[in-house]
C-alpha positions as MATLAB code, in Angstrom:
seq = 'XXXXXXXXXXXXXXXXXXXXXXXXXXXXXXXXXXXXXXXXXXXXXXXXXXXXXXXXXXXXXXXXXXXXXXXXXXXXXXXXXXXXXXXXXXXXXXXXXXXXXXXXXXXXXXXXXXXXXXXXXXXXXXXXXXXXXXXXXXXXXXXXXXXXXXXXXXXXXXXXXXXXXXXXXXXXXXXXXXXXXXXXXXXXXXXXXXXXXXXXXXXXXXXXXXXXX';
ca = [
       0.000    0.000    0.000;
       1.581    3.677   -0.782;
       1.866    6.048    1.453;
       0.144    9.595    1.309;
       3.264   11.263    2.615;
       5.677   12.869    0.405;
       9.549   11.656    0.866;
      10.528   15.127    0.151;
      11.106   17.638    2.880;
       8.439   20.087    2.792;
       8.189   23.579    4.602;
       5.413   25.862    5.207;
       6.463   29.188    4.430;
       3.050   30.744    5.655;
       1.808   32.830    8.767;
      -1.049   31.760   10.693;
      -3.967   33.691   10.827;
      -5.327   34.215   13.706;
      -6.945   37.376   15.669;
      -3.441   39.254   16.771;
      -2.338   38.824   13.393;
      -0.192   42.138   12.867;
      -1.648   44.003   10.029;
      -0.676   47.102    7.895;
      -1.620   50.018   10.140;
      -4.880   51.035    9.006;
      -5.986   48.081    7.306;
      -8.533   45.516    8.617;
      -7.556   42.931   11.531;
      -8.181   39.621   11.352;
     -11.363   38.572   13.041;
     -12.921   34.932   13.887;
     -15.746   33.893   16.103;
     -17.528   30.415   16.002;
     -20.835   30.783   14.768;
     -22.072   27.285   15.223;
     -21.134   25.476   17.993;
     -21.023   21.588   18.989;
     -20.964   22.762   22.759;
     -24.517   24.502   22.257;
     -25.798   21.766   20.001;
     -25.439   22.119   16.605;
     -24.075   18.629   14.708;
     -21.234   20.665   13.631;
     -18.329   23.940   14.141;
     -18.735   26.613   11.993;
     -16.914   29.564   11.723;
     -17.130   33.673   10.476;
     -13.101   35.173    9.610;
     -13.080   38.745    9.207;
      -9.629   40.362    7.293;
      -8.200   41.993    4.467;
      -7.119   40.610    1.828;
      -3.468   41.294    2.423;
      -3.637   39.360    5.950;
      -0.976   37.342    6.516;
       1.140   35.125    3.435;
      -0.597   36.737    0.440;
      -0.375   37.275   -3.378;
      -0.675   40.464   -4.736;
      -3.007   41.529   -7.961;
      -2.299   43.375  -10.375;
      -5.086   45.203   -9.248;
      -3.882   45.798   -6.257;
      -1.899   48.811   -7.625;
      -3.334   49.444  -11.368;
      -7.113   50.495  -11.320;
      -8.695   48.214  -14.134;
      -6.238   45.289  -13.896;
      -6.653   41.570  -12.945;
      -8.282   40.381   -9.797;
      -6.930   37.571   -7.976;
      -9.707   34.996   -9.216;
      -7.888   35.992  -12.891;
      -4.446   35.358  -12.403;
      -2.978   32.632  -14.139;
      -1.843   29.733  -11.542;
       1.985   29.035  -13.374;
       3.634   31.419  -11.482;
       2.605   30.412   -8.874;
       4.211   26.741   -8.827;
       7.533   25.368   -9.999;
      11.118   25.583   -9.438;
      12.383   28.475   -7.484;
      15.524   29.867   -5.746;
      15.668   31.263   -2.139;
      17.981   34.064   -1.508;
      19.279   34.594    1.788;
      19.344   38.752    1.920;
      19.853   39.237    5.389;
      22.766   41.845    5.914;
      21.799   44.011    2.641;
      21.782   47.869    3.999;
      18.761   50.175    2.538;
      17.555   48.060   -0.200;
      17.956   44.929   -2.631;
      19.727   45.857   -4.957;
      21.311   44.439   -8.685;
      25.108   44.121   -6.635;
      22.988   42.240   -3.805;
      22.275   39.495   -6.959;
      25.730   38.291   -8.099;
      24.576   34.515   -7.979;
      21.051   34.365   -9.476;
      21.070   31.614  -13.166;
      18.161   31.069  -14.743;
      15.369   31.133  -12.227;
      12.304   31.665  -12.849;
      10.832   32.604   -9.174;
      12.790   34.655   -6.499;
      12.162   34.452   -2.926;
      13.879   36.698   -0.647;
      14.471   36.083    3.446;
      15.307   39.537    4.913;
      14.226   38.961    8.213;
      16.699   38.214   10.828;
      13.677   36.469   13.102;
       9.971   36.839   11.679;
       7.967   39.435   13.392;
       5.108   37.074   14.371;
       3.774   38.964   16.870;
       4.621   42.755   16.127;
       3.889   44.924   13.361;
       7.285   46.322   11.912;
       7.800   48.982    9.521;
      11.577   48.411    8.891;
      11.347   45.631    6.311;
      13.898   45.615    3.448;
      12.489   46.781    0.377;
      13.316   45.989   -3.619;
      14.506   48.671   -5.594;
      13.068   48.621   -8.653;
      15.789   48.326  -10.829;
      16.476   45.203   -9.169;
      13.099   44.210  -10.633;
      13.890   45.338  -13.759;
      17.037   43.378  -13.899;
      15.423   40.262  -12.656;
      12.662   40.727  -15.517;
      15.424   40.214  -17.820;
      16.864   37.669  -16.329;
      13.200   35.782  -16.811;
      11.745   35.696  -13.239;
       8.314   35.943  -13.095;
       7.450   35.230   -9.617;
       8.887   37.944   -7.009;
       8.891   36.246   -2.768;
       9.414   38.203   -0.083;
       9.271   37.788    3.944;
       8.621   41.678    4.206;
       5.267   42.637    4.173;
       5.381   44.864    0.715;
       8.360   45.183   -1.617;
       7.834   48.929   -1.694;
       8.531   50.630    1.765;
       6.202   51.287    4.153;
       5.977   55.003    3.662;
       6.197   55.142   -0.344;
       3.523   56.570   -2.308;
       4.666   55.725   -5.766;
       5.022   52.273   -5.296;
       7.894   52.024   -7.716;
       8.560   48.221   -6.793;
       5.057   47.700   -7.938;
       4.930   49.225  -10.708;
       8.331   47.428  -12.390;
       6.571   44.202  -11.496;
       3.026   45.707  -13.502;
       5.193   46.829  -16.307;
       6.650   43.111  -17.000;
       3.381   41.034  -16.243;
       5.176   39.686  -12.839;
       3.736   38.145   -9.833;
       4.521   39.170   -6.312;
       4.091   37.196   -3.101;
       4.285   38.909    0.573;
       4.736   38.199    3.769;
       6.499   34.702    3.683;
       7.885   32.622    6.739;
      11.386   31.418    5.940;
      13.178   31.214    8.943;
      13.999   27.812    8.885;
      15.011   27.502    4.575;
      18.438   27.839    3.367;
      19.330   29.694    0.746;
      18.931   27.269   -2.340;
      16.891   25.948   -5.262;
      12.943   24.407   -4.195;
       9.619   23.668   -5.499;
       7.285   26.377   -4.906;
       3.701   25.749   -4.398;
       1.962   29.679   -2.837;
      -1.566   29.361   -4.497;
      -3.650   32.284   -4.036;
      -7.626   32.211   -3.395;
      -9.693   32.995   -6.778;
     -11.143   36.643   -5.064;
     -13.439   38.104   -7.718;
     -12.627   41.310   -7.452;
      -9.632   40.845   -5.474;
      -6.622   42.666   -4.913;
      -5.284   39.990   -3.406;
      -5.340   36.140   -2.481;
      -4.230   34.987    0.828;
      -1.793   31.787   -0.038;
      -1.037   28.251    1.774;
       2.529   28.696    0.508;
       4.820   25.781    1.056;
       8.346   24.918   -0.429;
       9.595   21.453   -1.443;
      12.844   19.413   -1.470;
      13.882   19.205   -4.972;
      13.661   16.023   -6.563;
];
């Protein structure tokens, strides 16, 4: 009999939601309350969540930041799976940049750890940002899938999301607010699909990485 179990390593790079999820300031906490309950008689436990789209590990749309552009429940799913490399960008002052990239070959998703220790349980505001000439570089280089721990790849305080906007202008995906404490820098399987939103902005993600084969 075979066994359901993979007999590659797998990590979950995702956050848990849960009601002190830290959340952009401003945006919508995360919420849940049972609404049907075993312990008051109903057959079964049923829940309500409350959040924003951009709780927790999270895909970005293209809507997200171009009015008129595809919602989540129209992104294509490729990006989202297949072979990518995990850069270890801990120690980079300011921002990613091109110089940060010596050792990236033909990859076709990034995923950046900036984070010393994941803020689990505070909201931070110093992430490490992308400069967006980095993007632009990594365009050429064919990556269409940009990772990140922070929680944007624009800095907290920007208002003309230039990150963004180099992913918009070459069709790119972006993923936020990854968990990879415990992943070495390296080559994986990426599997981050996001929830088909109509209308979304975003999809939250179950993102996990596996052991090459």
């Amino acid at each position: 009999m075979s066994s359901w179990k993979s007999t590659r390593r797998i990590w979950d790079i995702s956050q848990t939601l849960r009601p002190d999820l830290p959340v952009w300031p401003g945006d919508t906490r995360f919420g849940f309350e049972r609404t049907w309950r075993m312990d008051e008689g109903s057959p079964v436990n049923v829940g309500r969540m409350t959040m924003s789209t951009h709780s927790g590990t999270h895909a970005d749309a293209p809507l997200h930041y171009a009015q008129g552009a595809l919602d989540a429940a129209s992104m294509e799913i490729d990006p989202y799976i297949g072979t990518c490399l995990v850069v270890d960008a801990r120690g980079v002052n300011g921002a990613i940049d091109i110089a940060d990239l010596p050792h990236i070959d033909s990859a076709d998703r990034v995923l950046f750890r900036t984070w010393g220790s994941f803020p689990h349980d505070e909201w931070r505001s110093d992430w490490l940002p992308i400069a967006a000439e980095t993007i632009e570089w990594l365009a050429l280089q064919g990556v269409k899938l940009i990772g990140t721990d922070a929680p944007s790849v624009d800095p907290q305080e920007s208002k003309t999301m230039d990150a963004h906007h180099a992913v918009l202008k070459h069709d790119m995906r972006i993923l936020e607010g990854l968990v990879l404490d415990d992943v070495d820098e390296g080559r994986y399987e990426l599997v981050a699909l996001p929830l088909k939103v109509g209308g979304g902005d975003a999809g939250l993600c179950r993102a996990i990485l596996r052991e090459m084969a």
